[in-house]
FIPADO-765890 format. One record per residue (C-alpha): y, x, z; residue in three letters. Coordinates in nm, 2 decimals. Layout:
// FIPADO-765890
py_px_pz_code
Y_X_Z_ALA
...
//
This chain:
// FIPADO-765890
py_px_pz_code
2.24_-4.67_-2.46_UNK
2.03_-4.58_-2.73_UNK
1.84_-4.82_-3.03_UNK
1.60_-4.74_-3.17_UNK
1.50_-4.81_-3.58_UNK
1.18_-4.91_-3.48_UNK
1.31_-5.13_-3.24_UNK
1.54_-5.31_-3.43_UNK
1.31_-5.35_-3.73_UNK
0.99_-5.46_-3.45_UNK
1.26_-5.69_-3.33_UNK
1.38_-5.85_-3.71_UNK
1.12_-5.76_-3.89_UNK
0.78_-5.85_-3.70_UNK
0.98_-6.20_-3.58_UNK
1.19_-6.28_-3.86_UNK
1.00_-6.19_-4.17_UNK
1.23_-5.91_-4.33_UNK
1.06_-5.73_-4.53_UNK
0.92_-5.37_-4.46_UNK
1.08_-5.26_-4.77_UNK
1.42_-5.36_-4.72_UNK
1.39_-5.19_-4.37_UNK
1.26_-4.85_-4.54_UNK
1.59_-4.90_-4.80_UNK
1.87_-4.98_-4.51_UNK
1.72_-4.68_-4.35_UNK
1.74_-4.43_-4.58_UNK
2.13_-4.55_-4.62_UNK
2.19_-4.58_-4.26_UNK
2.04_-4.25_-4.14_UNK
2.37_-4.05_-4.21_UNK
2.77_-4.04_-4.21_UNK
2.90_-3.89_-4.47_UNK
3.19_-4.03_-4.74_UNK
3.08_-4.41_-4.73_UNK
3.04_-4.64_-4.41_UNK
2.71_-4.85_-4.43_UNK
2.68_-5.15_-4.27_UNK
2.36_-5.40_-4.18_UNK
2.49_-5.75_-4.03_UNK
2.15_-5.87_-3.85_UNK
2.13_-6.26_-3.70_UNK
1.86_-6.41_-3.50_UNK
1.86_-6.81_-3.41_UNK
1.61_-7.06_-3.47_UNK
1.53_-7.42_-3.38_UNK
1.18_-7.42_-3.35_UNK
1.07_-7.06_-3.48_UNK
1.24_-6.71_-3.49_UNK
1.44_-6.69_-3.83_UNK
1.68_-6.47_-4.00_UNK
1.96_-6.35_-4.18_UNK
2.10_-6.01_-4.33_UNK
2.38_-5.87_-4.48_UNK
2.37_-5.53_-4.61_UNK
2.72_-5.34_-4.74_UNK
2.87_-5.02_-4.85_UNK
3.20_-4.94_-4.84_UNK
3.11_-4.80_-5.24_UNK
3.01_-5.14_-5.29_UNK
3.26_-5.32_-5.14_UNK
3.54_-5.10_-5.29_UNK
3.43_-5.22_-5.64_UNK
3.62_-5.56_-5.53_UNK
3.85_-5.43_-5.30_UNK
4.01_-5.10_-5.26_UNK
3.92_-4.85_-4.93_UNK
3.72_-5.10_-4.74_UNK
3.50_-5.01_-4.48_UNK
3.15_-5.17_-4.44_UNK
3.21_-5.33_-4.16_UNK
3.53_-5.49_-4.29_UNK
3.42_-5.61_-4.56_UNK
3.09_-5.79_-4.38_UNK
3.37_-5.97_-4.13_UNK
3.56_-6.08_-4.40_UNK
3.28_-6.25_-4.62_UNK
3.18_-6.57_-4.58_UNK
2.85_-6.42_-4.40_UNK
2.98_-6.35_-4.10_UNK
3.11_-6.70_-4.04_UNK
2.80_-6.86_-4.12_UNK
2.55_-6.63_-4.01_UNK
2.69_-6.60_-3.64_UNK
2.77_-7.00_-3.65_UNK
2.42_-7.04_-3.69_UNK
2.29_-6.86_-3.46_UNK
2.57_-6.97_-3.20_UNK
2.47_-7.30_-3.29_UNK
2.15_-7.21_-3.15_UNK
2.22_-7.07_-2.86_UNK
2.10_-7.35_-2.59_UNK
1.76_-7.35_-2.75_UNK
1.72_-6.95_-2.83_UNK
1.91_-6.67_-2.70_UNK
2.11_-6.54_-3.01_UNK
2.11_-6.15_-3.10_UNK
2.41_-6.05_-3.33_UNK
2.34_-5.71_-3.40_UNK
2.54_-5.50_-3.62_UNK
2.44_-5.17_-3.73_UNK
2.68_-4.87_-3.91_UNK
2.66_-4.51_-4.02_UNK
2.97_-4.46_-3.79_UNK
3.19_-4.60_-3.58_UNK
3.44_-4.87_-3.69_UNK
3.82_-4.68_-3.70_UNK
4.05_-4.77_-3.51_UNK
4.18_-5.07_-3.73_UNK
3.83_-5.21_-3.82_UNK
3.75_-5.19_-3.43_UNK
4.05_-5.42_-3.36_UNK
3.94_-5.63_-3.64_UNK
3.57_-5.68_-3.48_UNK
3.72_-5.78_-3.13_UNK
3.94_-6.04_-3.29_UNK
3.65_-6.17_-3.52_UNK
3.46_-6.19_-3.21_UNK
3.69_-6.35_-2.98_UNK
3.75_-6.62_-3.33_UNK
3.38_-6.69_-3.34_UNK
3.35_-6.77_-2.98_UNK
3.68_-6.93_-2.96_UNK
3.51_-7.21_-3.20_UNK
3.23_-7.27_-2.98_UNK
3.43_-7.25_-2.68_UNK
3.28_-6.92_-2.49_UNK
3.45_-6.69_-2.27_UNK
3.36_-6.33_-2.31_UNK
3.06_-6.19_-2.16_UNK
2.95_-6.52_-2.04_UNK
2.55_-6.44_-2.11_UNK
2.48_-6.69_-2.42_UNK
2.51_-6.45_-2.69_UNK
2.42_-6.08_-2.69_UNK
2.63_-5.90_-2.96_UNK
2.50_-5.52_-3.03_UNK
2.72_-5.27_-3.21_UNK
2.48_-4.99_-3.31_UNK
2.66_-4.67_-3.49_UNK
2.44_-4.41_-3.59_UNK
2.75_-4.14_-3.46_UNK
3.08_-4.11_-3.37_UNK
3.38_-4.17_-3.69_UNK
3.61_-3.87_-3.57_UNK
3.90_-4.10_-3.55_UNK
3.77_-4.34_-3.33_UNK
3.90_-4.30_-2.95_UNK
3.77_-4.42_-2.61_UNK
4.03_-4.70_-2.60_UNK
3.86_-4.84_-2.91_UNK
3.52_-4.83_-2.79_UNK
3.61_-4.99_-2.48_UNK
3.84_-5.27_-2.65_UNK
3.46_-5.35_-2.81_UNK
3.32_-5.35_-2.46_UNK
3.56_-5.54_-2.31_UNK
3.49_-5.85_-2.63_UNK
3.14_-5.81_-2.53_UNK
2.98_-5.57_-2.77_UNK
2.72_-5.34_-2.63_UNK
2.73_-5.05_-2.71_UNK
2.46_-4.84_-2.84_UNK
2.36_-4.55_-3.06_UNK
2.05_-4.55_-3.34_UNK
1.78_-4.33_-3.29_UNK
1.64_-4.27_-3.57_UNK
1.29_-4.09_-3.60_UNK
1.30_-3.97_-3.23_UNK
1.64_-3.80_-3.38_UNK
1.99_-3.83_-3.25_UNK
2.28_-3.68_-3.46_UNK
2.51_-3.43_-3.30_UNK
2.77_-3.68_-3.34_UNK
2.54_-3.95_-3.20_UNK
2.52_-3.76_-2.88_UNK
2.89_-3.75_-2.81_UNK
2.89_-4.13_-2.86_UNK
2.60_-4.17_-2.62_UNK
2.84_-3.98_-2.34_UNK
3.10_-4.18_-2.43_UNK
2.93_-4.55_-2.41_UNK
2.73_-4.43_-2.07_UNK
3.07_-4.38_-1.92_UNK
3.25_-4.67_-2.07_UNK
2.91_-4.91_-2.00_UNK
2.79_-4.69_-1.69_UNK
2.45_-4.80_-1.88_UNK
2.15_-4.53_-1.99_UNK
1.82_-4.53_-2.12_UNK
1.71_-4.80_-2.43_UNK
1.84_-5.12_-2.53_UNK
1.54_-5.32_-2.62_UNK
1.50_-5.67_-2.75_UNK
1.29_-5.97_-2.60_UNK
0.93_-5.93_-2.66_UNK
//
């Protein structure tokens, strides 16, 4: 399926308050693969109003701590990721929660593996079974990472991650397309995701 930017920041931004400016600065890192992964760690949950968090990395960041880190990685492994999807899992009998996490590419094969098991953690805590329907996790890669396979896309399926690619400007990368074949046969799903209005 695909996702579009201006869903996503309709979705965070019109509801949550983020800034239009840190939406025009994600997207100018976002909108291509190249050398460094870029990753945008988005939360929804609220108790009475919509609220929420972001994380925003680099693996050019992150490799300024630690060496050959990927984006995503390194978002999992802060203290974010546990807090941030807490929260909103906390939330989730009063307002569905929306985990969405956004990258330049796809994870590789070893940050894939390391998604599912952070996943399966995180709902192991709250005691949820995959795909039960009280959290919607989106994985949203602006294009295919040439190492990443169909097994690894459909290990993130299977832990519940949809699946979807970022449209950005009405514009789909070349390698964004052969991801879109690949998730409409893994998720027999087409067309757009779209958030709650």
């Amino acid at each position: 399926m695909l996702l579009t930017w201006n869903e996503i920041k309709r979705f965070y931004g019109e509801y949550a308050n983020i800034a239009s400016n840190d939406f025009l600065e994600y997207g100018e890192r976002l909108d291509r693969a190249g050398k460094h992964t870029y990753g945008l760690l988005l939360t929804s949950f609220s108790k009475t109003r919509f609220t929420t968090s972001q994380t925003f990395a680099s693996n050019y960041e992150a490799r300024k701590k630690e060496d050959g880190i990927h984006a995503e990685e390194y978002i999992v492994k802060t203290l974010v990721w546990e807090t941030d999807v807490a929260g909103a899992l906390e939330h989730r009998k009063v307002e569905h929660p929306y985990i969405t996490l956004i990258l330049n590419r796809t994870p590789c094969p070893s940050c894939a593996k390391m998604l599912v098991a952070a996943t399966d953690k995180v709902r192991a805590k709250f005691q949820m079974e995959r795909n039960d329907g009280s959290v919607t996790f989106v994985l949203c890669c602006l294009g295919r990472y040439i190492h990443t396979t169909n097994t690894e896309l459909i290990n993130l399926s299977k832990a519940g991650w949809k699946l979807t690619v970022l449209e950005m400007d009405n514009w789909v990368t070349t390698r964004g397309k052969n991801l879109l074949t690949r998730c409409h046969s893994i998720q027999n799903k087409t067309g757009y995701f779209t958030y709650p209005k």
